[in-house]
Each structure stands twice: as structure tokens, then as C-alpha cells.
C-alpha positions as CSV (number, residue, x, y, z in Angstrom):
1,X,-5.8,15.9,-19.1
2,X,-5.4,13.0,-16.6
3,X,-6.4,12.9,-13.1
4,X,-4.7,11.1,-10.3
5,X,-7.1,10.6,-7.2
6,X,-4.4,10.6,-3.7
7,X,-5.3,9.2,-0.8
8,X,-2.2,9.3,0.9
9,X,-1.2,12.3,2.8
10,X,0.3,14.1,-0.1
11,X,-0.1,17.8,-1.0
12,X,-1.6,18.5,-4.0
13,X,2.1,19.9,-5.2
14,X,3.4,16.7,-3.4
15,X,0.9,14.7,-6.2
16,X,2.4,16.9,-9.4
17,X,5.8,16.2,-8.4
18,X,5.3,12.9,-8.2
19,X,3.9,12.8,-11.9
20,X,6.6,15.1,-13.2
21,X,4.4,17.6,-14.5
22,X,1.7,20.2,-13.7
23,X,-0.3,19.0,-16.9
24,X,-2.4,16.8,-14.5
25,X,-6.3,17.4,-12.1
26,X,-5.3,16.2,-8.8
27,X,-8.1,15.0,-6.4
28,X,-7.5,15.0,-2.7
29,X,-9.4,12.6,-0.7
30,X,-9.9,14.8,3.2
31,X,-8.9,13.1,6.1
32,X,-10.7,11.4,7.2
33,X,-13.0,10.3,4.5
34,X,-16.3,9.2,4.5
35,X,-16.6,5.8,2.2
36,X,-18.7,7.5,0.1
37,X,-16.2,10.4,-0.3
38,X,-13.7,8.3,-1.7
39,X,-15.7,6.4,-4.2
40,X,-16.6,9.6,-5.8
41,X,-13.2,11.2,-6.2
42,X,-11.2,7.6,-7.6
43,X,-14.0,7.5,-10.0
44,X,-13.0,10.0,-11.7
45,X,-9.5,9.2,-11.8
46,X,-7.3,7.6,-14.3
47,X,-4.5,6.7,-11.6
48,X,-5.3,6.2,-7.9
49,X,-3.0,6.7,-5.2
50,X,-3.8,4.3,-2.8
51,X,-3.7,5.1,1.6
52,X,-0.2,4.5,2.8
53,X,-1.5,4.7,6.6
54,X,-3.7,1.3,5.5
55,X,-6.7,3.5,7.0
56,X,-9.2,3.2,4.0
57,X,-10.0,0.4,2.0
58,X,-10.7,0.0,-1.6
59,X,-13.2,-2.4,-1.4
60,X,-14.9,-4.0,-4.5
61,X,-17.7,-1.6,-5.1
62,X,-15.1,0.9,-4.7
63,X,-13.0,-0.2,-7.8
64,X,-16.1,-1.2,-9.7
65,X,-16.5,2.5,-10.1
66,X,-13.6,3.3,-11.3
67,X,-13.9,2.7,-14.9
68,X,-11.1,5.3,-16.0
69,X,-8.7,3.7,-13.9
70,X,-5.2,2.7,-15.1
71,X,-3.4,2.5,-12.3
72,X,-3.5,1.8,-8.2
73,X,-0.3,2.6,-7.0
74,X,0.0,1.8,-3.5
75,X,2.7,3.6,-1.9
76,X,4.0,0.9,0.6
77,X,4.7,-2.5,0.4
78,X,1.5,-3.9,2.1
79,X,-1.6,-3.8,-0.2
80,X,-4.6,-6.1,2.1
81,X,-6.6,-2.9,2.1
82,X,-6.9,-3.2,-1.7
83,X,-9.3,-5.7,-3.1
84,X,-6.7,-6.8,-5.6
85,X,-8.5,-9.7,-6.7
86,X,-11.6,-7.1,-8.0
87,X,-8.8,-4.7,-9.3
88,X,-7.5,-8.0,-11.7
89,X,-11.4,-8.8,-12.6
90,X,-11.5,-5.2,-14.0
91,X,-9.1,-4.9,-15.7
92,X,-6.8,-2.3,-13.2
93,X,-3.2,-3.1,-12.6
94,X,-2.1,-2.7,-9.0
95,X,1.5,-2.3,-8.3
96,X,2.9,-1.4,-4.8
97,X,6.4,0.1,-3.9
98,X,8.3,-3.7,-3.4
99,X,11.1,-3.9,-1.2
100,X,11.2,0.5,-1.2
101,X,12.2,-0.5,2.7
102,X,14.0,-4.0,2.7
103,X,16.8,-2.6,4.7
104,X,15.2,-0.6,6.9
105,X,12.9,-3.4,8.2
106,X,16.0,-5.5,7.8
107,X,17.6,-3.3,10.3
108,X,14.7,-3.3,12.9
109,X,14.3,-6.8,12.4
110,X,18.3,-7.6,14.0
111,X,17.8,-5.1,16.0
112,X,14.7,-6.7,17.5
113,X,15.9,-10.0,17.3
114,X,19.1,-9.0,19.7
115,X,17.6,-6.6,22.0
116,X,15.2,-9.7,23.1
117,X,18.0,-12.5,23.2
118,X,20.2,-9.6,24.7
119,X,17.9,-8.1,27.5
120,X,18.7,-4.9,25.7
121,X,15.4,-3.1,26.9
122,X,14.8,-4.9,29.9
123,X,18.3,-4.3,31.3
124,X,17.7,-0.4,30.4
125,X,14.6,-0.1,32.2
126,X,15.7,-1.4,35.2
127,X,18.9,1.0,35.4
128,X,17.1,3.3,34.6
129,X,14.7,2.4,38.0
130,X,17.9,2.0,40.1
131,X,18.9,-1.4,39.2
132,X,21.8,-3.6,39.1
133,X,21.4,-7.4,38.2
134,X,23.4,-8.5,35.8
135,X,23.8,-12.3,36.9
136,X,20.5,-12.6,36.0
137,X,19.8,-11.7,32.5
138,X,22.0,-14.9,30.8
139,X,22.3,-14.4,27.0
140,X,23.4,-16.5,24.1
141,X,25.6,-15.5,20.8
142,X,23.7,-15.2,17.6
143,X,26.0,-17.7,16.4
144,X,24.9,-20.3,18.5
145,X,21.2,-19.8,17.3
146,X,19.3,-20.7,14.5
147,X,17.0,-18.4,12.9
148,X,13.8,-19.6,10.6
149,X,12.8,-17.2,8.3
150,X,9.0,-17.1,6.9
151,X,8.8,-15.8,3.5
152,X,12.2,-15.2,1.9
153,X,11.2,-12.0,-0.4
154,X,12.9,-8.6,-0.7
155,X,13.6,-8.8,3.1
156,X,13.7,-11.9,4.2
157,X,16.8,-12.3,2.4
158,X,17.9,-8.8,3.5
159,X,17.6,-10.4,7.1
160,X,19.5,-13.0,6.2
161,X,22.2,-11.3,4.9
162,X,22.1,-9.8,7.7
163,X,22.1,-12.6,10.2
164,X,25.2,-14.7,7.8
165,X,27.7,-11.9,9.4
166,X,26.6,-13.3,12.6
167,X,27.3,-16.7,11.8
168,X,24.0,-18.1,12.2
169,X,22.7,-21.4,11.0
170,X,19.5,-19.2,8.7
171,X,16.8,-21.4,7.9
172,X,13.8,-20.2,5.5
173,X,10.1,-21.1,4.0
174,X,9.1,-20.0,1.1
175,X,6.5,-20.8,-2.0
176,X,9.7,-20.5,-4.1
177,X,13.1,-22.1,-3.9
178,X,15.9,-19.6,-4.0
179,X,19.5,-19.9,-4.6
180,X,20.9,-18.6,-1.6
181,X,24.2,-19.7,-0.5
182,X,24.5,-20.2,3.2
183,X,20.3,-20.8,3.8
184,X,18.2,-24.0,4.0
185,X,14.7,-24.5,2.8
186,X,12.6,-26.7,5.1
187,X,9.5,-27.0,5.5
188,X,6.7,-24.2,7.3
189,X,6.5,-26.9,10.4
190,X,10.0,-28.4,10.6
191,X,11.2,-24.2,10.8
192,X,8.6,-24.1,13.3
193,X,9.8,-26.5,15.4
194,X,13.7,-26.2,15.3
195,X,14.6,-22.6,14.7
196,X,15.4,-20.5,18.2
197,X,14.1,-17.3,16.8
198,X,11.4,-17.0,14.1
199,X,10.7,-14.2,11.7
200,X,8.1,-13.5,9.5
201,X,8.0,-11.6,6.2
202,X,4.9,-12.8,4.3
203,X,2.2,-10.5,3.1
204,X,-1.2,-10.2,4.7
205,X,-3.8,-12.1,2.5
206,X,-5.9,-15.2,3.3
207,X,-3.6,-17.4,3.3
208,X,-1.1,-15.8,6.0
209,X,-3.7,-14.3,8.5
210,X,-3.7,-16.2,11.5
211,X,-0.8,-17.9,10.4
212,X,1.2,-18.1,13.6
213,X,-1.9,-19.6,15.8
214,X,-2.1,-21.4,19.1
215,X,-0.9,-25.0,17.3
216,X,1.9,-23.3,15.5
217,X,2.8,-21.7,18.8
218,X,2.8,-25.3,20.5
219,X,5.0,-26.5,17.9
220,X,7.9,-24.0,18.7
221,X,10.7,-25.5,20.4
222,X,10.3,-23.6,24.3
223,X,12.1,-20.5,25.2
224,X,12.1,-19.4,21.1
225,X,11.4,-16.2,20.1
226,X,9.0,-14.8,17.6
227,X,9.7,-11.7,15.5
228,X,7.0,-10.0,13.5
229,X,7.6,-6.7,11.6
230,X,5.0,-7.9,8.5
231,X,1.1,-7.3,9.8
232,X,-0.1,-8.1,12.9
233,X,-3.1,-10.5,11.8
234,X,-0.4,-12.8,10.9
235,X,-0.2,-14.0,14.5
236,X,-3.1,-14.8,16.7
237,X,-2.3,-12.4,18.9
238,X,-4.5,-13.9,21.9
239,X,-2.5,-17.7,21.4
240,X,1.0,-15.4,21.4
241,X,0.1,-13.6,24.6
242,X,-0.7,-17.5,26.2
243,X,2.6,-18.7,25.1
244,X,4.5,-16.3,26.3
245,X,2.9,-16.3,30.0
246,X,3.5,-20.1,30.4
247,X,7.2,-19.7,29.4
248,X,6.3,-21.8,26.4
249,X,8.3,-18.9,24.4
250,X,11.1,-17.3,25.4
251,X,9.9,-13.8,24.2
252,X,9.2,-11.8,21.2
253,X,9.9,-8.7,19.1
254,X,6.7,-6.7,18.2
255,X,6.3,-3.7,15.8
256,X,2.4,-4.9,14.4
257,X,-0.5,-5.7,16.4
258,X,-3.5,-7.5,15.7
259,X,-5.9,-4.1,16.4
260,X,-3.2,-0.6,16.1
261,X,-3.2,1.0,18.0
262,X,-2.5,-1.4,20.6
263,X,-4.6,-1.5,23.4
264,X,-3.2,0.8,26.2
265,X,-4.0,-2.5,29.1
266,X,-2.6,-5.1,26.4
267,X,-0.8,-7.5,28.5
268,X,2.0,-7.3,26.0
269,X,2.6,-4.1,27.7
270,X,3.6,-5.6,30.9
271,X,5.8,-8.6,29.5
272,X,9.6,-7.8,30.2
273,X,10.6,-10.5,27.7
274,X,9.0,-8.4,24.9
275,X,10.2,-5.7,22.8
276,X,7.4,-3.3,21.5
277,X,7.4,-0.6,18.8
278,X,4.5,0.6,17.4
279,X,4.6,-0.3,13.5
280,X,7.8,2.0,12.7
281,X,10.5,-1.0,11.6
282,X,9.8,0.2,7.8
283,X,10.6,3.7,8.7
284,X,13.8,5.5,7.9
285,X,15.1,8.8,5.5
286,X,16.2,6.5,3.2
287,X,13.1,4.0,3.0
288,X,11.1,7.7,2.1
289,X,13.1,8.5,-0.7
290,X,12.9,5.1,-2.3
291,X,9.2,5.3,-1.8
292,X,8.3,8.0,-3.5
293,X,10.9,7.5,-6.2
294,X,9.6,4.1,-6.7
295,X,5.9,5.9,-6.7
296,X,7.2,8.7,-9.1
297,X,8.8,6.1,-11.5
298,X,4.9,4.0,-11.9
299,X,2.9,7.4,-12.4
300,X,5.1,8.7,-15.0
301,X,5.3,5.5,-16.7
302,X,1.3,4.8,-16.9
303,X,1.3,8.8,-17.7
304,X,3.5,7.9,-20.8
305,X,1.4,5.0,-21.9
306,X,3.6,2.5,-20.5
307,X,2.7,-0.7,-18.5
308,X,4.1,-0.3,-14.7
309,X,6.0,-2.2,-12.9
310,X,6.1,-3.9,-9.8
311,X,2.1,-5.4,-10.4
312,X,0.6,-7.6,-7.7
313,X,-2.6,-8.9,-8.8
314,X,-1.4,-10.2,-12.3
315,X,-2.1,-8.1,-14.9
């Protein structure tokens, strides 16, 4: 009989429906978990499902005990608390639930995007204190923008099929070249320094943390905006804060944060010219669904002997 190891808060009936039978040992990992507590249940697991809440690490000890192991699955897009580079040396495939919630972060990501260049939640807040200004809160058309997307995956090119119904000139960097009608690929510094609003939509590894630091910053034309619905350590979140209180940028739209939650005195918090949710722009009904279809799907298929789909680290 196999055993999947969840650390994800599943049920243990949550677990069997997931693999599509009851002919399975299902270990729960309690919340929260002691490092220790963890290694010993994935070690005796032949498929691990890995923390959706990006709480606990699977660190390289970690996955050096799990010698039964044929599977991680994470169940979210994001997989830096996985050492995937230890999962490859060992031999363990770790697949993740890619672009489950393109649309949804998609969606926050326009709706981010406008409610900054729009005023949207400045405006509220001050009607909703007794004010009346409208003179003062000037916006622009999203066609008149352009908009530079960073990393062009499953939904960076949702966003900009979202932003070619506004008419806006899209602009993207990317590792790869895509065919995309209606986008130009420029460079990671040009984007930088001609877009009016930049996105980002890379994953968090070495390579992208601290990607979006104080000379990046300085290379944005003034008054742009910066969007970030990917992982806070992307942006150096102390250089962001600077920019935005010398007017260098015009504002931002925040759903991740550096250290979440974020700090109750941040003074993000007091910064009218930024839109903060905290880390719910991949969140919808239908984003669920997809996720635990697309998490159903791997577990049966490694169950069946099959190889699994959707693998990050190579294998």
C-alpha cells in the first residue's frame, strides 16, 4: 500500500479523494509542525504533499530522508520552500500546480494596475471620511500607457491578454522568446526604463530575489508604477518604500511582502498612492478547483506508475 505524507491543510478524506481511492496510508503532518515532525512522516511516504501556505520548508536533509519518495507535489504554483535542486540530486520529481491560477492573478493584477492609475482606493477612502476632491486625483487611459511585463509564463501572457483589450503598448522580458502577436521583447533594463507600469511574474529563486532593488528602482522612468503579485523577496522592499516617498514612483500595487505578514507600522501602510492586499490575487473558486484537479491528476498518475507532469527541477 502506498503512503502520501500531506502537509497542506487537507483532511485525511480530503488526501484519499485526491488519490481516487481509499487503497492508500495517509500521514498528516499537525499544524504547526516541529521540523523534526515533518521529516519523520515524508520519510515514510512514497508521495509528499508539499505546504500550500509556504510555512514549512523541505530543506535538504529533509528530502535526503525520503528514500521512498516518488513524488512532491506542491499544490500551488510557488515552490522556493522546496529545495528542488536536492529533490533532482535524488532522484525525486517535483512538479507544482502551473498556471492552476493564471486568471485569477491575471484578474488582480488589472485590477491593481487600474485602481492605482485610477485613484480607485484613495478616492473611496476619502468619501468615505467626508470628502469631495475630484480635481485633484488626474488619471490617464490605459491606452496611453505602456506596460512591461517581467516574466511572460502562464500569466504574464494572461495579463497581457488582458491589457491588448485596453489598447496598451505591452512590453515583456523573458528567458524565452515567445510568439505573441501585439508584445515586444526588450531587454530586463530597457522595460525598466520605458514602461509606465511594471509587472512582475517570475518565480522566487536566486536569481529573481532582490530583483527589483534600489538601482533598478532608479532606472524607472518617475511617476511609474510597480505591480507585484509573484513573491515579495522579488523587490527590495526597503529601496521600494524610498522610491515611493521621494515621488521617484508614482505608486504601486502590492499583494506580497518581503516578511507576511506585513508589519502592522509598515510605512506602506500609510502611502495613499499604494494599493495593498495581503497575498490573495491567486485566490478565487475557480483557481481551487483547478488546484486540486491539477493535484488529483499528478497523484493518480505517479499512483498508476506513470511519470507526472508539470516537473520543475528536471527530472
Amino acid at each position: 500500500m502506498d503512503t502520501i505524507a500531506c502537509l497542506s491543510p487537507f483532511t485525511e478524506h480530503q488526501v484519499r479523494e485526491l488519490a481516487g481511492t481509499d487503497d492508500v496510508k495517509v500521514l498528516l503532518v499537525p499544524d504547526p509542525p516541529a521540523p523534526e515532525a515533518v521529516r519523520e512522516v515524508v520519510s515514510a511516504a512514497d508521495i509528499v504533499i508539499s505546504d500550500m501556505r509556504h510555512k514549512h520548508r523541505l530543506d535538504r536533509d529533509t528530502i535526503a530522508a525520503m528514500r521512498r519518495c516518488r513524488l512532491i507535489q506542491q499544490p500551488a504554483v510557488g515552490f522556493d520552500v522546496i529545495d528542488h535542486r536536492a529533490a533532482a540530486e535524488f532522484g525525486i520529481p517535483l512538479a507544482n500546480a502551473a498556471g492552476f491560477n493564471a486568471d485569477t492573478v491575471a484578474d488582480w493584477t488589472l485590477m491593481g494596475m487600474l485602481t492605482v492609475v485610477r485613484h480607485g482606493a484613495r478616492a473611496d477612502r476619502e468619501m468615505r471620511a467626508g470628502g469631495w476632491r475630484p480635481a485633484d486625483l488626474r488619471a490617464q487611459d490605459m491606452r496611453a500607457l505602456t506596460v512591461g511585463i517581467v516574466g511572460m509564463g502562464n500569466i504574464g501572457r494572461q495579463v497581457a491578454a488582458r491589457l491588448a483589450g485596453f489598447g496598451s503598448r505591452i512590453l515583456y522580458s523573458d528567458v524565452v522568446e515567445r510568439d505573441l502577436p501585439g508584445c515586444e521583447r526588450v531587454s530586463f533594463e530597457r522595460l525598466l526604463e520605458i514602461s509606465d507600469i511594471v509587472t512582475l511574474h517570475v518565480p522566487l529563486d536566486g536569481a529573481s530575489r532582490a530583483l527589483i532593488g534600489r538601482a533598478e528602482l532608479a532606472r524607472m522612468r518617475p511617476g511609474a508604477i510597480l505591480c507585484n503579485a509573484s513573491r515579495g523577496p522579488i523587490v527590495d522592499e526597503a529601496a521600494l518604500v524610498e522610491a515611493l516617498e521621494s515621488g521617484h514612483l508614482g505608486g504601486a500595487a502590492l499583494d506580497v511582502f518581503e516578511v507576511e505578514p506585513l508589519a502592522a507600522d509598515s510605512p506602506l501602510r500609510r502611502m495613499d498612492n499604494v494599493f495593498l492586499n495581503p497575498h490573495i490575487a491567486g485566490g478565487s473558486d475557480q483557481a481551487r478547483v483547478n488546484l486540486l484537479d491539477q493535484t488529483a491528476a499528478n497523484i493518480r498518475r505517479v499512483l498508476a506508475g506513470e511519470p507526472p507532469v508539470n516537473v520543475v527541477n528536471g527530472l
